[in-house]
C-alpha positions, 0 to 999 in steps of 0.5 A: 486405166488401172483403178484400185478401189479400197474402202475409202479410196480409189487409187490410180496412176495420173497421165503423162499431161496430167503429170505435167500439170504437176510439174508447172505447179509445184513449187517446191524445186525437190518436188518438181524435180522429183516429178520431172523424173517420174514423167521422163520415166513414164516417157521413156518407158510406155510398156511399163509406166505404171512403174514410174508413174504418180498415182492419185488417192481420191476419197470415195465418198467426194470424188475428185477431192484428192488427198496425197499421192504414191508412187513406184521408182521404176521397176528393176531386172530382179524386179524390186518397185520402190514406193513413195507417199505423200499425203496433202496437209489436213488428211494427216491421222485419218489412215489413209495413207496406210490403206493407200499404201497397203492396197497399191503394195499388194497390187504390185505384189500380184503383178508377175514382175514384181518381187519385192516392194521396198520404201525409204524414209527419213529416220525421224519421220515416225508416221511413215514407219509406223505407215510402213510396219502396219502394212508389214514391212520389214528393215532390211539393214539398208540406208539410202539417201533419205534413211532406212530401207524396208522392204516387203517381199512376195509370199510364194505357197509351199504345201498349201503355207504362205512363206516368204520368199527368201530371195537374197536382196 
């Protein structure tokens, strides 16, 4: 299993029972639909689930104490993951989830497949674009169905400097 391991957190994608267990809980019919989807993206497609998978942020220091969750809407041709966050009530203001979304943001950029990262979010919801322009995103003019898009793009090296990748998207 997959963990990624931060100053005050360990990040790892969730089983597919684990996911169910979710899904039975949830009451939140956007949420539990939101989670159906992931689990069926994990079913459908096993050789790249942790793409679709929802991932859990544990506190280091209280194991077992979870705190919110990320995840990736799949992954394209061209290789572009969407990450999506939440953070359960109490862990606001705490920076926990910019470190979760710094570290599983540089993880998918170290992955062969992947290009670029991109997020959406409401375009009120100020924590999370502050959540997003702190790890380095940027806007990339889109809107989708919950706001803007930002999007992170892989650094390539060139000559021994780190460049973005210009990659039309």
């Amino acid at each position: 299993m997959i963990k990624i391991e931060t100053e005050r957190l360990l990040l790892h994608p969730i089983s597919d029972e684990e996911m169910q267990k979710i899904i039975d809980d949830e009451k939140n019919p956007e949420m539990q639909k939101a989670y159906l989807e992931m689990l069926q993206g994990c079913l459908d497609n096993p050789e790249d689930r942790v793409w679709f998978a929802t991932w859990n942020m544990e506190l280091k220091e209280q194991p077992n104490t979870i705190v919110g969750d990320l995840c990736f809407k799949g992954i394209t041709d061209d290789g572009m993951v969407e990450i999506g966050y939440g953070l359960k009530e109490g862990y606001c203001g705490n920076g926990y989830m910019t470190e979760a979304v710094r570290a599983l943001t540089e993880w998918a950029l170290s992955q062969n497949k992947v290009s670029r990262v991109e997020a959406e979010t409401d375009p009120d919801n100020m924590p999370s674009k502050r959540i997003l322009a702190n790890v380095g995103f940027i806007p990339n003019g889109e809107v989708g169905e919950e706001g803007p898009r930002f999007v992170l793009e892989k650094k390539i090296t060139v000559c021994g400097k780190g460049h973005r990748n210009l990659r039309s998207i």
